[in-house]
N, C-alpha and C positions, 0 to 999 in steps of 0.2 A: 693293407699289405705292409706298412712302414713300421704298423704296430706289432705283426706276429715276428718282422725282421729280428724288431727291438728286443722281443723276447727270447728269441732262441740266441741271441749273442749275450746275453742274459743268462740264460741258464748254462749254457755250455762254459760263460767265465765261471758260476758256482760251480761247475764239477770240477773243476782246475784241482791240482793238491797244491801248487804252489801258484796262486793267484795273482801276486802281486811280485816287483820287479824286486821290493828288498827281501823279500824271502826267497827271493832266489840266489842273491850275494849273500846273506844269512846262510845258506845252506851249500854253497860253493867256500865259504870261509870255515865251516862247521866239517864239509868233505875235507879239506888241508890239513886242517890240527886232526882228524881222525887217522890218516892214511898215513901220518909222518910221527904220529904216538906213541910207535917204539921205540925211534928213535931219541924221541928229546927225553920220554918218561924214562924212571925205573923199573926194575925188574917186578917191581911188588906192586906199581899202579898198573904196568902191563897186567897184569893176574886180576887186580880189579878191576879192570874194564873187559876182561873176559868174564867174568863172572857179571857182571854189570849187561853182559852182550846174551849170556844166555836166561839172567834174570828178566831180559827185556823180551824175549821171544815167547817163553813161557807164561810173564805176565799177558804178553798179546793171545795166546791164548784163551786164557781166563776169563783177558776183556769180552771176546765173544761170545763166550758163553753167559758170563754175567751181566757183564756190561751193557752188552748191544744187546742180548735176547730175554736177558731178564732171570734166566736159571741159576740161580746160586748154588753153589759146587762147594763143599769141602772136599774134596776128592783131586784133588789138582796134580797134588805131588805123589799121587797114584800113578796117576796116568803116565807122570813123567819117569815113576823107574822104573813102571812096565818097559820104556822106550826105554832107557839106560840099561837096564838088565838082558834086558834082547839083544841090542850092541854087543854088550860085554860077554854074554855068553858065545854069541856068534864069533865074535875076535877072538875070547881067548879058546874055546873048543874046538870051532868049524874053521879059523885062521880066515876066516872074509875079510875082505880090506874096509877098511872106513867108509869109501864111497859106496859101498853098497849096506854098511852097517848103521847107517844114520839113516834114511829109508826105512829099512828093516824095521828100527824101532820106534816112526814114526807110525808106521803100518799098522802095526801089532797094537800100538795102544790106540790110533783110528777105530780097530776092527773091536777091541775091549768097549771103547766110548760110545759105539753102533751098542754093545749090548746092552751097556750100562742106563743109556739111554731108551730102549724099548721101556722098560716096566716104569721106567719116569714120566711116560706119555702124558696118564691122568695125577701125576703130581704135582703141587708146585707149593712154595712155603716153606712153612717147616717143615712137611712131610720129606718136600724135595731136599733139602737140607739135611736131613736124617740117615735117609735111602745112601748121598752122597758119602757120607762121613762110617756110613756103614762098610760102603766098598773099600775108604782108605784103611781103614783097618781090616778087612781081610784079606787086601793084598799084602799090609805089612805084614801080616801072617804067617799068607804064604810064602810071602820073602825068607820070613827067618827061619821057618820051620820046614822047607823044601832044599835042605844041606847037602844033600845030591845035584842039585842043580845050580840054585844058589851060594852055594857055600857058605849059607848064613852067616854071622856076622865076622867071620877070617875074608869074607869077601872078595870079588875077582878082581883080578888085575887084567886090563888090557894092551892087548898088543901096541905098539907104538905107531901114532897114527901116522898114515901114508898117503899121497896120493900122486899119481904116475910116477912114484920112485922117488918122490919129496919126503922126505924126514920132516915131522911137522912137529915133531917131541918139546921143542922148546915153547913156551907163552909168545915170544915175540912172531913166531910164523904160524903157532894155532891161533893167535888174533885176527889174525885175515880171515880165516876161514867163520871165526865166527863173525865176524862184522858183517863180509858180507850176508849172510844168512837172515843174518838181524835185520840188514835194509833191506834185502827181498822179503821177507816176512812185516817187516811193516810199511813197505807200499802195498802188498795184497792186502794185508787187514785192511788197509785207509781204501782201495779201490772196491773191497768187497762192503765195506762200512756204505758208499756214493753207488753202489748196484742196485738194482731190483733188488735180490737178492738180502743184501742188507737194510735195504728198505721195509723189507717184509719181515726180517727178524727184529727190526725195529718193532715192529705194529705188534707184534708176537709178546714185545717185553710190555709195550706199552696198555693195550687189550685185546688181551686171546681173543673176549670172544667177538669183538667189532671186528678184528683182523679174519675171523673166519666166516663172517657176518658178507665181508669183502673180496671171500673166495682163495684165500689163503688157507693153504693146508696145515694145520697146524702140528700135527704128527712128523710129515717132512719137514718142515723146517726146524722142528726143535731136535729131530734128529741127526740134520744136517750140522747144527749145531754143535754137537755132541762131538760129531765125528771132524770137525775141521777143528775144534780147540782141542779134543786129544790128541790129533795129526802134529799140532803145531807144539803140544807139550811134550810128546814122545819124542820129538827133534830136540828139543830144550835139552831132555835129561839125555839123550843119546851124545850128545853135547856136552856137558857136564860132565859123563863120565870118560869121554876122550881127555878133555879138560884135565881132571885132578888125578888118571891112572889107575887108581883105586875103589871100588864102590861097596858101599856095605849099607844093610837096610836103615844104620841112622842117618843116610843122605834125605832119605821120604819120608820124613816124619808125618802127624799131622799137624807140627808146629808148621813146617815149612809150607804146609797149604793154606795154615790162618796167613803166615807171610804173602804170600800171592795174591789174598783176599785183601790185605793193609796193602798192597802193592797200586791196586785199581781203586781200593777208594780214596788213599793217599794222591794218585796221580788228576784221577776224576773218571766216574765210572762211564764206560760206551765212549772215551775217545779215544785215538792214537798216539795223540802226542802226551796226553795225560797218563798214559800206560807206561810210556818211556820214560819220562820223568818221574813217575812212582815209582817203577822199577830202580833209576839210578839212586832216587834217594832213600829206600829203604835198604840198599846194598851202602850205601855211603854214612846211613846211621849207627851203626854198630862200630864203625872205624871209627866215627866221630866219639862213639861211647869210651871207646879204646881210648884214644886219645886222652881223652879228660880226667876217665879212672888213675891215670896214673898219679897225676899233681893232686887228684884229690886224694887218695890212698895216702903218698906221701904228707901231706898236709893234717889231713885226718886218720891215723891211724886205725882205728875202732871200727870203721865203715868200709874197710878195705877185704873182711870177709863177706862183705853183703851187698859188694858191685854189681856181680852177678845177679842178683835181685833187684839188684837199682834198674839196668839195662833192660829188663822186662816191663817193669812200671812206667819207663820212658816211650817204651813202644805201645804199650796200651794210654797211653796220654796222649802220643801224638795224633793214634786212631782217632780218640775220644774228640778230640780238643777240632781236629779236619772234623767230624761230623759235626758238630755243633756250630763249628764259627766259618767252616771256609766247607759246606754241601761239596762244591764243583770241584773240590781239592787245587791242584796247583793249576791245572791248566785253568780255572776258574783264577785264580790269580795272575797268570800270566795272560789272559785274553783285559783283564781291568788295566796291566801295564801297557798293553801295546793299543789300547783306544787309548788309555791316558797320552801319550807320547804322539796318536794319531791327532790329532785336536790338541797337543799343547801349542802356544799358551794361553788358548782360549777353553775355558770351563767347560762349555758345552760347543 
């Protein structure tokens, strides 16, 4: 009896999200500086941690579908301007308010990632990989060449977002809205990560066919899949397009879906925290690229037409350079800091 005790107080501490007593001041000192961000930051970090806020929800999409279930997607930044483009349409044609137009375009690209998903049943690979990157280009397609609806690349503008009669126009009051989002979307991931649920889309990435060996559906579940990381990217881009007012089909490229893709293997694929950290620092390398081009242009003159080129090679380095030397990506390096630190000053 002492023994089955010891185990369920045991297992119920592993389902914890926050286990331990300093991740819970870690994460109460982390809520402070997020909640109080408009105020100390500038106007232009404000912008970056909105964009940083919706890089992070749509990478937590992704995660699930790749991550945690194993289906590799070039289709990402599909799904998300299906969900932007539904928003924008519905604001600027039908005059719907934001609360019900974030929804709207989370829905829409759900009900698309349900279809996308059927004829992927018996795929997976490269096949699967193909089929996806098939769809992102013929939605950008239909993006630019349905100029009765989309207004192809003149693009919509959206109404100015509201909610019960709040002006949300500015970055420092649309940051709220996305933050919170951000943390309701990645405690669900992390609780659906510790479910059944994601335990069986585990087994699904890890062997299809052991996991159906063990009475797992493997049809539901990978279209479950489908439909809760388009859910979660159609919010992203509905997001996005409140975000920047403007949208035009070079917002979904399929550059922006290899980005997604360097986002989860950058951070570390199948986890949550590793999502969020990929996300921040694939949003934060480009500024850094920013940054440095300039003293180096200044410095070097000759190499100041081919920045732009550099900034690419940087990004495919860093992909390169995480698969090779750091697999787990960053949360793999930050789980090696926090045992280090757990057991300093003793080795082992």
């Amino acid at each position: 009896m002492a023994v089955t005790r010891f185990c369920v107080r045991n297992y119920k501490q592993d389902l914890r999200i926050f286990p331990s007593p300093s991740a819970k001041v870690a994460l109460a000192i982390l809520a402070v500086l997020l909640l109080t961000l408009p105020w100390w930051a500038g106007k232009y970090l404000v912008f970056i941690a909105c964009v940083s806020g919706v890089s992070i929800i749509g990478a937590l999409g992704l995660s699930i579908l790749t991550g945690m279930t194993g289906l590799i997607s070039l289709g990402h930044a599909a799904f998300m301007g299906l969900g932007a483009y539904t928003a924008a349409i519905l604001s600027a044609k039908a005059g719907w308010p934001m609360i019900a137009c974030l929804p709207a375009g989370a829905v829409m690209a759900a009900f698309t990632g349900a279809v996308v998903g059927i004829p992927t049943l018996r795929l997976k690979g490269l096949y699967l990989v193909v089929t996806t990157l098939a769809f992102q280009f013929i939605t950008q397609h239909v993006i630019y060449h349905w100029e009765s609806l989309t207004q192809s690349d003149k693009g919509i503008k959206l109404a100015e977002p509201m909610i019960l009669g709040l002006n949300l126009g500015t970055y420092d009051r649309f940051y709220f809205v996305i933050l919170i989002l951000a943390v309701v979307t990645a405690l669900l991931t992390k609780n659906l990560a510790m479910s059944r649920t994601g335990r069986a889309l585990v087994a699904v990435r890890d062997r299809d066919i052991a996991a159906e060996i063990i009475g797992i559906h493997l049809a539901k579940y990978k279209i479950l899949a489908f439909v809760v990381s388009s859910f979660i990217a159609g919010l992203a881009g509905a997001l996005y397009a409140y975000l920047i007012g403007l949208i035009a089909p070079d917002h979904f490229t399929f550059n922006q879906s290899v980005l997604y893709i360097a986002m989860i293997i950058v951070g570390g694929m199948g986890t949550v925290l590793g999502t969020i950290l990929g996300a921040i620092f694939m949003v934060l390398l480009p500024e850094a690229i920013n940054a440095l081009s300039g003293p180096i242009a200044t410095a070097y003159p000759a190499l100041a037409p081919r920045i732009g080129g550099i900034s690419v090679v940087v990004y495919g380095l860093v992909i390169i350079l995480f698969l090779i030397l750091e697999p787990q990506g960053l949360f793999g390096i930050w789980i090696r800091i926090k045992r280090y630190f757990k057991t300093w000053p003793y080795t082992y």
